[in-house]
C-alpha positions as CSV (number, residue, x, y, z in Angstrom):
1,X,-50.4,67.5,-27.2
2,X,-50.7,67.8,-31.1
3,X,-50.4,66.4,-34.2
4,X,-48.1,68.7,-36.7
5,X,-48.4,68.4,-40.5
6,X,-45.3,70.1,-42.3
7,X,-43.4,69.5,-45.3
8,X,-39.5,68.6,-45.7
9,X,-37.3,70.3,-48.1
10,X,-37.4,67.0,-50.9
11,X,-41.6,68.0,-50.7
12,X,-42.2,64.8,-49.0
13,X,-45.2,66.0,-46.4
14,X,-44.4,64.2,-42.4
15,X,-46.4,64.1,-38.8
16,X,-44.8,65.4,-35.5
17,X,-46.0,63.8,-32.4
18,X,-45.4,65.9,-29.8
19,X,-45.9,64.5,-25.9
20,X,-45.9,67.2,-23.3
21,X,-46.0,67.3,-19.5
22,X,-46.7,69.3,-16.6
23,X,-46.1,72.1,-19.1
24,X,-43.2,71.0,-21.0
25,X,-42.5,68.8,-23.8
26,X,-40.7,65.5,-22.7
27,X,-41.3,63.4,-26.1
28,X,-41.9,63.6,-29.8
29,X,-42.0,61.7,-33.1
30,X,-42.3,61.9,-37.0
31,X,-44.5,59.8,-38.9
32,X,-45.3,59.1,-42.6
33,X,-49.0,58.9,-42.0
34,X,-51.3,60.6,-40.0
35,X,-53.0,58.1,-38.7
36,X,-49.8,56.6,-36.9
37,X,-49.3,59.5,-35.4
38,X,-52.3,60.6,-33.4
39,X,-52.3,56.7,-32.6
40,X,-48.7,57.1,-31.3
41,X,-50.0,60.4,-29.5
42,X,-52.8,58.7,-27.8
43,X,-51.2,55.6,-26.7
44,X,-48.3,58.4,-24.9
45,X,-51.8,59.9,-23.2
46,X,-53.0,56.3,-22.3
47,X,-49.4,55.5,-20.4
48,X,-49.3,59.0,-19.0
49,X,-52.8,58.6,-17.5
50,X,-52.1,55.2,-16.0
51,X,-48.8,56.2,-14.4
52,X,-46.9,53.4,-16.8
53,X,-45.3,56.5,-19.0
54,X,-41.7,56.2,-19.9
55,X,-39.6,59.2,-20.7
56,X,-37.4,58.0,-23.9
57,X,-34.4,60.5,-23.2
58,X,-33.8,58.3,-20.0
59,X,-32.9,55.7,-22.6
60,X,-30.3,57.8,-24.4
61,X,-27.6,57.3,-22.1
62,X,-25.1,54.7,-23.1
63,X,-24.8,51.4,-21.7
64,X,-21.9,51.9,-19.7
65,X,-23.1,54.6,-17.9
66,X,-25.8,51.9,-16.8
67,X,-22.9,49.0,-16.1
68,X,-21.6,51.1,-13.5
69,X,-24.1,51.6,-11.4
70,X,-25.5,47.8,-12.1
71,X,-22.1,46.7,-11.2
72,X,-21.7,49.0,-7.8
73,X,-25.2,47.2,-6.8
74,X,-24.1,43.7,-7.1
75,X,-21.6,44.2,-4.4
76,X,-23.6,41.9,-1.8
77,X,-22.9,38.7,-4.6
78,X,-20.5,36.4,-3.7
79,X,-17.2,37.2,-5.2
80,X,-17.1,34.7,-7.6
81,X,-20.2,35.4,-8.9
82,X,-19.4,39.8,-9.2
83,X,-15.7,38.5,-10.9
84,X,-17.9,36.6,-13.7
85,X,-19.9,39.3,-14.1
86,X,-17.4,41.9,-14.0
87,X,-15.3,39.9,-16.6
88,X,-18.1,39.1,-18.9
89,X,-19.4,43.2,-19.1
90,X,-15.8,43.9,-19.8
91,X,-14.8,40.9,-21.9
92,X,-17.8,40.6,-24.0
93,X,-20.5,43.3,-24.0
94,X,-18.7,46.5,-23.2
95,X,-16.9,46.2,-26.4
96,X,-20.0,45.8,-28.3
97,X,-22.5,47.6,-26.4
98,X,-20.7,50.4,-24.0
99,X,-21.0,53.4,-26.4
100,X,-24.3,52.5,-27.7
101,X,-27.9,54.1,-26.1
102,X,-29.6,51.8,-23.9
103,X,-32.4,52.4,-25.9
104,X,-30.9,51.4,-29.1
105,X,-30.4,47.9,-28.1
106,X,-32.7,45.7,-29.5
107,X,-33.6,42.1,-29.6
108,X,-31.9,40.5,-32.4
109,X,-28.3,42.6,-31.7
110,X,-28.5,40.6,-28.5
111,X,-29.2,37.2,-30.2
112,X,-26.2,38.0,-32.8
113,X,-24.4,38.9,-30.1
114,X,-24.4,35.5,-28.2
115,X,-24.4,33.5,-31.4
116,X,-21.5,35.4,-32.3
117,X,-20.0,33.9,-29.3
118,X,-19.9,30.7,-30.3
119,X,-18.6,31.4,-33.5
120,X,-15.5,32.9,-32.0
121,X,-14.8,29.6,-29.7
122,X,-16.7,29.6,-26.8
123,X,-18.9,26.7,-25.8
124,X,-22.7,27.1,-26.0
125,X,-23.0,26.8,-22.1
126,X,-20.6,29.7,-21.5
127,X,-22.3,31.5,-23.9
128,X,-25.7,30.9,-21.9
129,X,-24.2,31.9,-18.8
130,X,-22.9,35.7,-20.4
131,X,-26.2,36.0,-22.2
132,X,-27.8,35.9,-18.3
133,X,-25.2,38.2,-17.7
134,X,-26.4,40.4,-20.1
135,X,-30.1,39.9,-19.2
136,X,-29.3,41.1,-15.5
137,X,-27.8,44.0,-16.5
138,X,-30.6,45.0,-19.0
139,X,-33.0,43.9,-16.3
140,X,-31.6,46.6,-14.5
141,X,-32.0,49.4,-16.9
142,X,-35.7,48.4,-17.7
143,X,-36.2,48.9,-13.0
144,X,-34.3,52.4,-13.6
145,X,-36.1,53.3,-16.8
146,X,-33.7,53.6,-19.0
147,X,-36.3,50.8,-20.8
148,X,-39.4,49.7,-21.5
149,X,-38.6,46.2,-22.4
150,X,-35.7,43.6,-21.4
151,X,-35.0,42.9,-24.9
152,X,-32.3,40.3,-23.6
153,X,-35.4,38.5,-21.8
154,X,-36.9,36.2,-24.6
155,X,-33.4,35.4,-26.4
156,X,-32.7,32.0,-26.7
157,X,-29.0,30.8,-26.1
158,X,-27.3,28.9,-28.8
159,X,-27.5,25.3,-28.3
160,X,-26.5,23.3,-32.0
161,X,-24.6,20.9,-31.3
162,X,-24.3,20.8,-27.7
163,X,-24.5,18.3,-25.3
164,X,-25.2,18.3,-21.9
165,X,-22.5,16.8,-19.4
166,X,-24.0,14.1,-17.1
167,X,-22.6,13.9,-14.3
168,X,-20.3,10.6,-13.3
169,X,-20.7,8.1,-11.0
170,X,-18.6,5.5,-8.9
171,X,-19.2,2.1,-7.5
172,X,-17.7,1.6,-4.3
173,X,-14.8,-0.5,-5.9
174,X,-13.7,2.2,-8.7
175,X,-13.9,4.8,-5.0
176,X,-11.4,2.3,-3.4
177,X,-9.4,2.0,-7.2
178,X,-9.0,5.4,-8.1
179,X,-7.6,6.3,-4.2
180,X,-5.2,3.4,-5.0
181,X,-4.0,5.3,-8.3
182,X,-3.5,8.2,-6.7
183,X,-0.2,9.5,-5.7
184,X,1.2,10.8,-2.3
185,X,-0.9,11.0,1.1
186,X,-3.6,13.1,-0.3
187,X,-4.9,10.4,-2.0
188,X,-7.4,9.5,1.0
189,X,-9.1,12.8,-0.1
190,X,-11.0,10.8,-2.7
191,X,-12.8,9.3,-0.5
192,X,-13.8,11.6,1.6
193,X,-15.1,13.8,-1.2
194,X,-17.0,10.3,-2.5
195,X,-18.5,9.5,0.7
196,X,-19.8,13.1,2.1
197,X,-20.5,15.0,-0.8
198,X,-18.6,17.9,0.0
199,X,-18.0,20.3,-2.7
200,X,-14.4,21.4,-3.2
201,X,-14.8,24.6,-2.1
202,X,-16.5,23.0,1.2
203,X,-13.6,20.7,2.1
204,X,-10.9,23.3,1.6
205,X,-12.8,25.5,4.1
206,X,-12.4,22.9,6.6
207,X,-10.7,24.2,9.9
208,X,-9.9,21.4,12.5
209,X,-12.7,23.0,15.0
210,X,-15.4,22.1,12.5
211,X,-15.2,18.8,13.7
212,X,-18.6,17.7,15.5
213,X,-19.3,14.8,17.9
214,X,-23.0,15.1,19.0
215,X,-25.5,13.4,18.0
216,X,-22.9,12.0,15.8
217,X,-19.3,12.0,14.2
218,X,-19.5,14.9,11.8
219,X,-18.0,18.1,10.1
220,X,-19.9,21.7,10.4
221,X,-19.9,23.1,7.3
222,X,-19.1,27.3,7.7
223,X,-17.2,28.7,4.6
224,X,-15.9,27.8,1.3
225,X,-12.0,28.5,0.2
226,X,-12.2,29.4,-3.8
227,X,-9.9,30.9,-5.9
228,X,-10.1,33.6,-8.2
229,X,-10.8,32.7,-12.0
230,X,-8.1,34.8,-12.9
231,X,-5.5,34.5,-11.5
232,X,-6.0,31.3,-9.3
233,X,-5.8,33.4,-5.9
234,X,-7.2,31.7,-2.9
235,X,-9.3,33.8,-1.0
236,X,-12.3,32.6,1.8
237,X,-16.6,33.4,1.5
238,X,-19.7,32.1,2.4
239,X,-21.0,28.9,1.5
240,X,-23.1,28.4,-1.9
241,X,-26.5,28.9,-0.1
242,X,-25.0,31.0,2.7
243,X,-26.4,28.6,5.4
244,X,-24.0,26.7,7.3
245,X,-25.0,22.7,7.5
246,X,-23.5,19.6,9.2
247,X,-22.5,16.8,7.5
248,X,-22.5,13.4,8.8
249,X,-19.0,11.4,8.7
250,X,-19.7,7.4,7.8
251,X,-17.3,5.0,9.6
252,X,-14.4,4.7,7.5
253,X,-13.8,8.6,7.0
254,X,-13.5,8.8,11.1
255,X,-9.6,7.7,11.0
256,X,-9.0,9.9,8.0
257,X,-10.1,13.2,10.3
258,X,-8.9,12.3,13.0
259,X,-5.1,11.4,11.3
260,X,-5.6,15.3,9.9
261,X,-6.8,16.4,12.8
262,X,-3.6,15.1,14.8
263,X,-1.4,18.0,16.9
264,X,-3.4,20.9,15.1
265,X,-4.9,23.8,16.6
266,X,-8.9,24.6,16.5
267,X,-8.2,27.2,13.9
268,X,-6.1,25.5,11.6
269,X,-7.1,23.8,8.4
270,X,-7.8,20.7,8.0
271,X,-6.7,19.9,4.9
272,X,-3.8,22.1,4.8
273,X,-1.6,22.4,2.3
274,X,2.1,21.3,2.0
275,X,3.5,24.7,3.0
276,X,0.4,25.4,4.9
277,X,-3.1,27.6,4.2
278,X,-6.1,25.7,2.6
279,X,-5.5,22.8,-0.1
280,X,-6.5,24.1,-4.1
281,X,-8.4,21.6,-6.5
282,X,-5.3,22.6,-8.8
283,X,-2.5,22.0,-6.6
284,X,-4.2,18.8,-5.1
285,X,-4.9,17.3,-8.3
286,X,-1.4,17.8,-9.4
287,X,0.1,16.4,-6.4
288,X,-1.9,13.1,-6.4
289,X,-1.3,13.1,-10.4
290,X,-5.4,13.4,-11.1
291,X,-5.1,13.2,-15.0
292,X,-3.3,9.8,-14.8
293,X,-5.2,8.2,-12.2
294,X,-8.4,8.3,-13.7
295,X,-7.0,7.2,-17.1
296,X,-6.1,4.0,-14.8
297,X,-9.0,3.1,-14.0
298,X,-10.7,3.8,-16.9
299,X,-12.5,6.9,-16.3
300,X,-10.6,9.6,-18.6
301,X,-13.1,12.6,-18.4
302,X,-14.1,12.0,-14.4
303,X,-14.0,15.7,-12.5
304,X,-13.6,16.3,-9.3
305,X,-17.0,17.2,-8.9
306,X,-18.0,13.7,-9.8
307,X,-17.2,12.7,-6.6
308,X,-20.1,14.6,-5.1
309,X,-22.2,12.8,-7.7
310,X,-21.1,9.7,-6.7
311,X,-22.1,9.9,-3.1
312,X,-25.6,10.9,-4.1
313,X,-25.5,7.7,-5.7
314,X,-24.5,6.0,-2.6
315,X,-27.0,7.5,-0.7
316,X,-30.1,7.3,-2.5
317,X,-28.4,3.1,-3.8
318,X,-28.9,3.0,0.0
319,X,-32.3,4.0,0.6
320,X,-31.9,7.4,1.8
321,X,-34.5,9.9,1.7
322,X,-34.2,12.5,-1.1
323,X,-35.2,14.9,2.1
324,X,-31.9,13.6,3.3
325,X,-30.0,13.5,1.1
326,X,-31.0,17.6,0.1
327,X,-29.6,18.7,3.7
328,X,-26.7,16.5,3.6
329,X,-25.7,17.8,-0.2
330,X,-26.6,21.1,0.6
331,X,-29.1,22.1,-1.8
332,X,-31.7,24.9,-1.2
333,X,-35.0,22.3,-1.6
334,X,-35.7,18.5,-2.2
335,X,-37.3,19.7,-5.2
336,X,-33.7,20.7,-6.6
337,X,-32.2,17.2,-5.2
338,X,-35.0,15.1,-7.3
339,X,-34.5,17.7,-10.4
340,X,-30.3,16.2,-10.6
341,X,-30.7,12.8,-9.3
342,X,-34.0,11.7,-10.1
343,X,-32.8,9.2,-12.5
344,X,-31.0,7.3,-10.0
345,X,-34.0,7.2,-7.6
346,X,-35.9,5.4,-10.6
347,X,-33.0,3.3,-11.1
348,X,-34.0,1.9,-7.2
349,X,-37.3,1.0,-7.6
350,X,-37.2,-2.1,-8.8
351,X,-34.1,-3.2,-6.5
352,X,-36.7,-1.4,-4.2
353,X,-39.7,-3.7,-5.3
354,X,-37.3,-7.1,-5.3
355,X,-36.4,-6.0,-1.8
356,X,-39.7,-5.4,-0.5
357,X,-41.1,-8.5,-2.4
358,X,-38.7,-10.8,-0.2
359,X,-39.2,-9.0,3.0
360,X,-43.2,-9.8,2.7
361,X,-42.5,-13.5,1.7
362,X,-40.4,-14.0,4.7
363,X,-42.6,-12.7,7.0
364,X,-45.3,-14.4,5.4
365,X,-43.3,-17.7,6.0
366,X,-42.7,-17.0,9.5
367,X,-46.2,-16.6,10.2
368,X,-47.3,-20.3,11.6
369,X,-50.9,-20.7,11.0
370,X,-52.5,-22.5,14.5
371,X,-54.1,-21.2,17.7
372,X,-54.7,-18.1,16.1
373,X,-56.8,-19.0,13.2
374,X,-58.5,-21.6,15.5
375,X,-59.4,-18.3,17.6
376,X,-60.8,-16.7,14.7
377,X,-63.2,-19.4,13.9
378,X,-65.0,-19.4,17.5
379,X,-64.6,-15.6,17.7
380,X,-62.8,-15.2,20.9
């Protein structure tokens, strides 16, 4: 390794940095000064020495080249999640970014890149999910090399004026209301979404032999049925976490299985649709007429989704263990159960505190005071 000193054809006098290995040059540079060269130089020797070298022509190839292998790897994802990230590297970034070196990419192009984004119309959460896009598939170039740094890493998504959605939730009358407003004899689907906490996705994937009865009325929980963000296709996978779980039925959903249930076979769905195959959140919400039912009742920008919300509400309004409530939802810990529901849990505790407060008076009162204060005083 070397330091060159020559001089350009305007006079101006520039440094070459030359890195070479095992015999042959793999890297070099040209510097203004000197100094920032052999500093250059023997920062290349400190890297090569502790193994943490990186050749800089593996960081010429252009981003594309990258996507494709980055994409053939995420074939064990769910599908939904490989058709987001398909779309967004072929929407979004590959138009930008496909012809330029991996190498070239730097920080603040990212940043304009997602602020740009919301500029052109999309909302700041969709812009946060693409810029994780974006950060997976530069994560992936810095584990093959290609860089040093995930430059995507430390961008912060746009957030001005955004405002986080909380999720909804029912009281057991505005459950009862909204079924009412419902149209048709899918209606009853409203509650049973309200008082298991199935996903969607979860109660289209229903088959008829999911039905348990020991230790309890329940449904086993094995697949999801989702459709395609493109074109609205149906198609089956795993569940979210990809760990099947039972859910317990409460009373009143027991007539509404076993009405569905009625002169099906083991393999059929459930909740089938009106020309058969599993039920869609679109087709359903047209059929019961979704947009003007929950204008009736007064709950204009209630989703579907809500409904799951709302039996967490139940639950934990009922005392139930957030431990319980975790396995019954379907989330991967407790910790993720108290991070979305919380609130409601703090909500409880001084219905909690009034509760327990009359429990200990009425014991209290039913405690007669007599022979066994009398036995106290001799000591027997």
């Amino acid at each position: 390794m070397s330091v060159q000193r020559y001089t350009t054809a305007d006079g101006k006098v520039r440094y070459r940095a030359r890195v070479k290995h095992h015999g042959r040059e793999v890297a070099n540079r040209v510097f203004d000064r000197k100094r920032d060269a052999e500093a250059w130089e023997e920062e290349q020797k400190r890297k090569l020495r502790l193994g943490e070298w990186h050749d800089p022509r593996r960081g010429r190839v252009a981003l594309s080249v990258i996507a494709a292998d980055w994409l053939d790897a995420r074939q064990t994802l769910k599908r939904k999640s490989q058709a987001l990230e398909l779309m967004v590297w072929k929407r979004h970034i590959e138009p930008k970014f496909g012809k330029v070196p991996v190498a070239a990419i730097t920080k603040s192009d990212v940043a304009m890149w997602d602020g740009r984004l919301v500029a052109d119309g999309r909302s700041p959460s969709s812009a946060a999910r693409y810029l994780g896009v974006f950060r997976r598939l530069l994560a992936f170039a810095v584990e093959d090399g290609r860089m040093t740094v995930n430059v995507a890493a430390t961008v912060k998504p746009p957030t001005a004026g955004h405002v986080k959605r909380e999720g909804q939730f029912l009281s057991r009358k505005e459950i009862h209301d909204l079924e009412a407003a419902c149209a048709g004899r899918y209606a009853e689907i409203v509650r049973v979404l309200a008082l298991s906490g199935l996903r969607w996705s979860e109660l289209a994937g229903l088959r008829v032999g999911d039905r348990v009865r020991v230790p309890g009325q329940g449904l086993r929980l094995q697949r999801t049925v989702m459709a395609s963000s493109d074109k609205g296709v149906l198609f089956v996978d795993t569940l979210k976490n990809k760990r099947s779980r039972t859910v317990p039925l409460v009373d009143e959903l027991v007539p509404i299985i076993d009405k569905w249930s009625e002169g099906k076979k083991g393999d059929d769905w459930l909740f089938d649709a009106p020309k058969g195959g599993p039920l869609s959140e679109a087709n359903w919400k047209r059929s019961v007429d979704w947009a003007e039912a929950i204008k009736k009742i007064g709950r204009p920008a209630l989703r579907v989704h809500d409904l799951r919300h709302t039996c967490a509400s139940l639950w934990l309004g009922a005392g139930a263990d957030p431990k319980v409530l975790q396995r019954n939802l379907g989330h991967a810990s407790a910790a993720m159960t108290m991070d979305l529901y919380g609130h409601l849990i703090d909500d409880n505790l001084w219905d909690s505190a009034k509760r327990l407060g009359g429990i200990l008076a009425a014991s209290e009162a039913d405690e007669e005071p007599g022979e066994d204060e009398d036995d106290d005083e001799t000591g027997s």
